[in-house]
C-alpha positions in Angstrom: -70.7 141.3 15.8 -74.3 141.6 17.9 -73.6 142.0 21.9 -75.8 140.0 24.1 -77.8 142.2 26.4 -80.7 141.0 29.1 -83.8 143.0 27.8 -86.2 142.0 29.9 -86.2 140.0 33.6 -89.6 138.0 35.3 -89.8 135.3 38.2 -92.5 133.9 39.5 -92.5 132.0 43.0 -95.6 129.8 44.5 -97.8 131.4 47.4 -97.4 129.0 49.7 -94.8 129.9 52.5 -93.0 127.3 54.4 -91.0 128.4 57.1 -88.5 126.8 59.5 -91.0 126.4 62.2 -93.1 124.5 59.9 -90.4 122.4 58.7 -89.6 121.9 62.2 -93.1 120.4 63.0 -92.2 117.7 60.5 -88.5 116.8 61.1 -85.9 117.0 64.0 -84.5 120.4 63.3 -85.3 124.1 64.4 -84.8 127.4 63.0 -81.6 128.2 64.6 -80.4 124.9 63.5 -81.4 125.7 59.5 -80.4 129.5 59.7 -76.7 129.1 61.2 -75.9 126.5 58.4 -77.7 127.9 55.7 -79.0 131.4 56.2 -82.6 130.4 55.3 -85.7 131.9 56.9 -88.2 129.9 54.5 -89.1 128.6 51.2 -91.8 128.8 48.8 -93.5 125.4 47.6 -96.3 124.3 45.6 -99.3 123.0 47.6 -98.8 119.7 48.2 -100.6 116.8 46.0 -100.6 119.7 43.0 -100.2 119.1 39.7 -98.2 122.6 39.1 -95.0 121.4 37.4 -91.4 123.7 36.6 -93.2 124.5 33.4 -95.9 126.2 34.7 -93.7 128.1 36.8 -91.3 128.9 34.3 -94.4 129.9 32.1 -95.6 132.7 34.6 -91.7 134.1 34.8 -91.2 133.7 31.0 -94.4 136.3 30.4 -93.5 138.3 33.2 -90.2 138.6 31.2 -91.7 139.3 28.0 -93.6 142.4 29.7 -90.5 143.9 31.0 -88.6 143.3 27.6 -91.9 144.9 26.0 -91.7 142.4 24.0 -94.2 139.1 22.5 -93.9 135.8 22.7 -93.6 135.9 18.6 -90.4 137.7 19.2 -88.5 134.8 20.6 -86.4 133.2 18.2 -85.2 130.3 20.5 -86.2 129.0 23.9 -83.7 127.3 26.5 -85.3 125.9 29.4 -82.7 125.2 32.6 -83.9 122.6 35.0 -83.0 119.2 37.4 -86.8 119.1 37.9 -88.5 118.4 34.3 -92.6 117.4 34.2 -91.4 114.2 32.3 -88.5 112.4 32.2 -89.1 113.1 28.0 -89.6 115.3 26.3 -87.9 118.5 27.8 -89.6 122.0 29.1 -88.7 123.5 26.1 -91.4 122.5 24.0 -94.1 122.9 26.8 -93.4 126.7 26.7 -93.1 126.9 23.1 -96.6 125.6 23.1 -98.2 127.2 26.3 -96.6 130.6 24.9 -98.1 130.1 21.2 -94.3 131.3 20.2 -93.5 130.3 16.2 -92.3 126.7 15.4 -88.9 128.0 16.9 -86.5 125.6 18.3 -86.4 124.4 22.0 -83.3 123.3 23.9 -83.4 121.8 27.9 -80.1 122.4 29.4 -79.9 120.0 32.7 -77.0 121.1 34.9 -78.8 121.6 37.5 -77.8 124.8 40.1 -75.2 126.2 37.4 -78.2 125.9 34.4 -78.8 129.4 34.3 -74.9 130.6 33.7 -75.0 127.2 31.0 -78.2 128.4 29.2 -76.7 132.2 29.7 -73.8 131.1 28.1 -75.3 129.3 25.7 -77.5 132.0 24.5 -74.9 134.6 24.4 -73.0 132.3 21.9 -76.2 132.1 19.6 -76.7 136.0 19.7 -73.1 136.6 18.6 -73.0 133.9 16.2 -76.0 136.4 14.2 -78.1 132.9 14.6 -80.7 134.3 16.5 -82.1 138.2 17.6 -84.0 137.2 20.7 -83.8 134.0 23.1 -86.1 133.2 26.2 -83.8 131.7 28.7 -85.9 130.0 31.9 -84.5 128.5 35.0 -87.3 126.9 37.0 -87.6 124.0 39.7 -90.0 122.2 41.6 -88.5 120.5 44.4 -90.6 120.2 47.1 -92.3 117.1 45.3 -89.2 114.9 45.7 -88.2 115.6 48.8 -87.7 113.3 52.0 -89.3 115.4 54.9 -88.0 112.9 57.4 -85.2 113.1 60.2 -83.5 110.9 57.8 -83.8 113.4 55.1 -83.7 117.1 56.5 -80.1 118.0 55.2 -81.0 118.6 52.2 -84.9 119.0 52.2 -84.3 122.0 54.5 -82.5 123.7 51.8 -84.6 123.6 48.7 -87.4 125.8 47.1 -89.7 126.3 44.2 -89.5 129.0 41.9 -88.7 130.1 38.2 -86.7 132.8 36.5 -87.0 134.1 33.2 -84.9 136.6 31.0 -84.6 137.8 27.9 -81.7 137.6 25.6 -81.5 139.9 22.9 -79.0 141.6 20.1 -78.0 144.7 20.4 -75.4 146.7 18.4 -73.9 148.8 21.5 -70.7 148.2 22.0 -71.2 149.6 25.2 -73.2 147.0 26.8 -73.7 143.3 26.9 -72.1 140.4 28.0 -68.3 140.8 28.8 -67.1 137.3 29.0 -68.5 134.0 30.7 -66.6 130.7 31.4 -68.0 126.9 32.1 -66.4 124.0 34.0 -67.5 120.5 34.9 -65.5 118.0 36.8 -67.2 114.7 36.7 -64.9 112.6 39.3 -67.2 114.3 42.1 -70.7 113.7 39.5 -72.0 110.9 42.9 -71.3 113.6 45.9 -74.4 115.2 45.1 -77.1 113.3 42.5 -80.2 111.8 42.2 -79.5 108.7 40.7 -83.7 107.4 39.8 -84.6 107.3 37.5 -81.4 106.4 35.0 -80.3 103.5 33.2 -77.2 102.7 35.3 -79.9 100.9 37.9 -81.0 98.8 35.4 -83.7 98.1 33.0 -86.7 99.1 33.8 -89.1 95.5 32.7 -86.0 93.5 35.1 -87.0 95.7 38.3 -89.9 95.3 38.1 -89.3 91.5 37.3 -87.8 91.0 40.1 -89.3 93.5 42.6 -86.1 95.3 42.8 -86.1 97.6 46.3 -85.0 101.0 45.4 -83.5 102.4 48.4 -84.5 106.1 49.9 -80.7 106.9 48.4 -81.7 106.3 45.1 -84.8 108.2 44.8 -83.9 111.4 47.2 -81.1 113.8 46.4 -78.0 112.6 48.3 -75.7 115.6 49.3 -72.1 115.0 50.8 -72.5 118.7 52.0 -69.4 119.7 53.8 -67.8 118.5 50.3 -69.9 120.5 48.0 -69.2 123.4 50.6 -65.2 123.0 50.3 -64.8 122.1 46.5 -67.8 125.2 46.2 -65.5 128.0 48.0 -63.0 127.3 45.7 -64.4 126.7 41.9 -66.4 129.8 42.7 -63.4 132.1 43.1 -61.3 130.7 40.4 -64.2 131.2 38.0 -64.7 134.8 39.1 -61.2 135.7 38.4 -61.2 134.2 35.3 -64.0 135.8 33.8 -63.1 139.1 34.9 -59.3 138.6 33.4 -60.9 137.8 30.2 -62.9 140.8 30.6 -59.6 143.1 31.1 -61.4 144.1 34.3 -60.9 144.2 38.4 -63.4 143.2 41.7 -63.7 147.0 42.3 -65.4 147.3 38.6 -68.2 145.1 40.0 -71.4 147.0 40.7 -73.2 144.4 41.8 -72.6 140.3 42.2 -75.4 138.0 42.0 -74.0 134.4 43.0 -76.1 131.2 42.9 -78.7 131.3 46.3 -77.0 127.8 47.3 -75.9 128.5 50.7 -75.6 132.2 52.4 -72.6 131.1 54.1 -70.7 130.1 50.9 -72.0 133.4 49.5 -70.8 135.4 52.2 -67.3 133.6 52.3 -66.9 134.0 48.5 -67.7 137.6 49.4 -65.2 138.0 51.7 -62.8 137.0 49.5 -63.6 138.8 46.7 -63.2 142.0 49.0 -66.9 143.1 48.3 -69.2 145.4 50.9 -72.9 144.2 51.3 -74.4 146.9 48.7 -72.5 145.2 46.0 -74.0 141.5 46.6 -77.3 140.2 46.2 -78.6 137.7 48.5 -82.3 136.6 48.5 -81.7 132.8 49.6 -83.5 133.8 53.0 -86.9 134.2 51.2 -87.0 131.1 48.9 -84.1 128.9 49.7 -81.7 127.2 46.6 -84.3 127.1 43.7 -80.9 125.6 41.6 -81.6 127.1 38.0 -83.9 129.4 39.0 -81.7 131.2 41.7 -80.0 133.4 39.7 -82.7 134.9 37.5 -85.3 135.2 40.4 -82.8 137.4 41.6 -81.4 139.2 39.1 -85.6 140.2 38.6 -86.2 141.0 42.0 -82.7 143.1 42.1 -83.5 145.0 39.2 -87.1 145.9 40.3 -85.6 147.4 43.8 -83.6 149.5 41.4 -80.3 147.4 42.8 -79.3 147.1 39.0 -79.3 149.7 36.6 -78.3 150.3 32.5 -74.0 150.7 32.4 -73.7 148.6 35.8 -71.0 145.6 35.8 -73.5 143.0 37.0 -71.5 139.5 37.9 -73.0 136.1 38.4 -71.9 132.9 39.3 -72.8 129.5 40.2 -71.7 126.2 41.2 -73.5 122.5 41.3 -74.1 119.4 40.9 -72.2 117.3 38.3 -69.3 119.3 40.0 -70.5 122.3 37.4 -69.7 125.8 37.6 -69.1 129.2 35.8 -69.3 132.8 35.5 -71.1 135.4 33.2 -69.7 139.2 33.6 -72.6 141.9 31.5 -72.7 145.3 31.5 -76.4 145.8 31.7 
């Protein structure tokens, strides 16, 4: 049976630099204020009234991907495109790459589970390279949040948070049985699926010719993210632990075999408690949240790219990520790079 390995890493993040200060000209908050509850220093978001969508982002990481996997975009076998931010409500991301890449008529899967995407389409891709389905898979996680935000005092708990930014990497087979990916697991646990949602556009508002009908008012709740935040914070320090352990039981291996741990960028202070607990010193953790705040599916691969190229991860390391979202969603992926 093939072992999945990551041949190839690329991100890509827009130019334009928001910092707290700015936010702070817009909104009742201040940089202390944003950095004790979040660790974030600024974001990166696309200019505003542009028409640069996730796909276009993912594009630029998916080629800077395919450069460091020396590799062509006729070489992917299969596309999976992670996102809570798609250019159109249908069809998925998927096929925008597939075109915009001039891959093969190859197959094209969006995988929506928002800040835990990346460790689904992971997953998900590891299965397919084991299964002798496919040889190599492009796996993007990209968002563009800054369009749906509400930059008002009503809305800066969350708009503070979120960035712009895509990941890419490269899945491929590889018939080492000394590398590849050790053992992942996935959860959901939908009885919390409200505490943090956008619930517009979606069917359970009602049909679409009856709101207009009747000029139905959407409230702000229903078209911003709402984020019950000191609940995603307590149900978040624990999934993510339990996860961990699981995947590095089913692995047959401890915390002190982890060279380096890359969790979802969703808050430095739940990535410094889950530290903590895991008994980790700083060298072994990767933390970039401070530059582009939680980009959800693209978190973990922006990192993972920008870890590798400072030389933080190199071939035979234990590399460990995990991630926790909306939906509740979580899970863990354990490779030997």
């Amino acid at each position: 049976m093939n072992n999945s390995i990551i041949k190839g890493v690329g991100h890509y993040v827009p130019e334009r630099i928001v910092t707290n200060f700015d936010l702070a000209e817009i909104m009742d908050t201040n940089d202390a204020w944003i950095q004790e509850r979040t660790g974030i220093v600024e974001r990166r978001h696309i200019e505003p009234g542009s028409k640069i969508t996730s796909t276009d982002l993912g594009i630029k990481a998916a080629q800077n991907a395919l450069k460091d996997a020396g590799l062509t975009a006729l070489d992917i076998d299969f596309i999976l495109f992670a996102t809570l931010s798609p250019d159109y409500y249908f069809p998925g991301n998927g096929v925008l790459v597939q075109k915009a890449l001039g891959c093969r008529t190859i197959g094209a899967m969006d995988i929506r589970n928002q800040c835990s995407g990346f460790v689904y389409a992971l997953t998900t891709a590891d299965t397919f390279i084991k299964s002798g389905k496919y040889k190599n898979i492009l796996v993007i996680g990209a968002e563009v949040h800054s369009f749906g935000l509400d930059f008002s005092d009503e809305g800066r708990g969350v708009s503070v948070i979120f960035g712009d930014g895509a990941g890419a990497v490269i899945v491929s087979a590889t018939d080492d049985p000394n590398r590849g990916i050790l053992a992942s697991n996935l959860h959901s646990e939908g009885e919390y699926a409200e505490e943090l949602a956008v619930t517009f556009p979606g069917t359970k508002l009602g049909w679409a010719d009856e709101i207009l009908k009747e000029n139905h008012t959407i409230r702000k709740e229903d078209i911003y993210p709402h984020m019950n935040g000191n609940y995603v914070f307590k149900h978040a320090v624990t999934r993510f632990p339990e996860s961990i352990q699981e995947v590095l039981k089913d692995a047959e291996l401890t915390t002190e075999n982890i060279d380096l741990f890359v969790p979802h960028q969703a808050n430095l202070r739940i990535s410094q408690f889950v530290q903590r607990q895991l008994g980790l010193p700083d060298e072994k953790v990767f933390n970039n949240i401070q530059k582009y705040g939680n980009t959800t599916a693209a978190s973990i691969p922006i990192a993972l790219s920008e870890a590798k190229a400072e030389g933080k991860i190199k071939e035979g390391d234990v590399v460990l990520m995990s991630a926790f979202g909306a939906g509740f969603t979580w899970g863990s992926v354990l490779i030997k790079w």
